[in-house]
C-alpha positions in Angstrom: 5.3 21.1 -13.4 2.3 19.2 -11.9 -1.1 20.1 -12.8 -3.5 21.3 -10.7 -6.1 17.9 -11.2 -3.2 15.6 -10.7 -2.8 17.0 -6.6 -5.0 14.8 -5.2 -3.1 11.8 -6.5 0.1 13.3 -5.1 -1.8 13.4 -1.8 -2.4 10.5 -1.8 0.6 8.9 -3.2 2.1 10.6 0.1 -0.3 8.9 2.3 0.7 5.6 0.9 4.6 6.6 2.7 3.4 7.8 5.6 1.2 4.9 5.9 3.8 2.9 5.8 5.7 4.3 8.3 3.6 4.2 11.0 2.1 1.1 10.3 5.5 -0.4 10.5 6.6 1.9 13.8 3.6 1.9 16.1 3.2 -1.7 16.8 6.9 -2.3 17.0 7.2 0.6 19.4 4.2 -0.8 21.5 6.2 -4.0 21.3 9.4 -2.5 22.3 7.8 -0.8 25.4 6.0 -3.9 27.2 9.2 -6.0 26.5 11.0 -3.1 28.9 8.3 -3.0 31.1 7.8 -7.2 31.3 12.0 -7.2 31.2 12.6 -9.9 28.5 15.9 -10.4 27.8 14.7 -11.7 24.0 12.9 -9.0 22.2 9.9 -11.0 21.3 7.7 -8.9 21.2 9.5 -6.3 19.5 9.9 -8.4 16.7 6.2 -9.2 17.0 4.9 -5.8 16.4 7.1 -5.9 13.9 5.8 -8.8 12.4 2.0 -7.4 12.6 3.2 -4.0 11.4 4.6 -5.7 8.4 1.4 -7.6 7.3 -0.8 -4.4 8.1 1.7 -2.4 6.1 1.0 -4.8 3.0 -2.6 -5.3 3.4 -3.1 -1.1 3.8 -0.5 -0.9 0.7 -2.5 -2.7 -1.3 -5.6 -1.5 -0.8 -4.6 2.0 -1.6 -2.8 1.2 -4.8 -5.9 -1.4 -5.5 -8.0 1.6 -7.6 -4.9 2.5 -9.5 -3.6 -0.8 -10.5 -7.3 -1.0 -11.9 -7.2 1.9 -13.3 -4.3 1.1 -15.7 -5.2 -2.5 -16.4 -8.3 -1.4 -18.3 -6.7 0.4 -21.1 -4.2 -3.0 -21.6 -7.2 -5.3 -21.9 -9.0 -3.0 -24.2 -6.1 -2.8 -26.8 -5.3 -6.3 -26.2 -8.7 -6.9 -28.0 -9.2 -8.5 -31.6 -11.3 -6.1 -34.0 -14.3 -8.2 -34.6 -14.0 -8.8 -38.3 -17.9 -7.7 -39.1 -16.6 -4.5 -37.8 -17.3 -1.5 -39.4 -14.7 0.6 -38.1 -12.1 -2.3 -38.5 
């Protein structure tokens, strides 16, 4: 069972998918459309939109995720730490 603080990651855990999904559909749908309406017989801009939707994808990705990969990259450098040996605690 999740608890009740841990929601508002889930949210936006989801976000990150549906993120992705548009960001990868819209522009290749745009893309799609004018190469009907211009009549191309090579999808190029199909597979442009694709192309942007990808690298918007990965720059949007990232940025989400950014705070959590911070998040658990402190706790590594912490314990990676020597005890200073005038320590008193160790």
């Amino acid at each position: 069972m999740i608890l009740k603080k841990e929601w508002p990651v889930v949210f936006q855990l989801l976000s990150v998918g549906f993120f992705v999904a548009f960001a990868l559909l819209v522009p290749t749908v745009i893309g799609f459309y004018f190469d009907r309406k211009l009549a191309h017989h090579l999808p190029y801009l199909t597979l442009s939109g694709l192309g942007l939707g990808t690298v918007l994808m990965f720059v949007g990705v990232y940025r989400m995720v950014q705070p959590y990969l911070k998040e658990n990259e402190k706790p590594k450098n912490q314990s990676l730490e020597k005890p200073n040996p005038g320590d008193i605690n160790g």
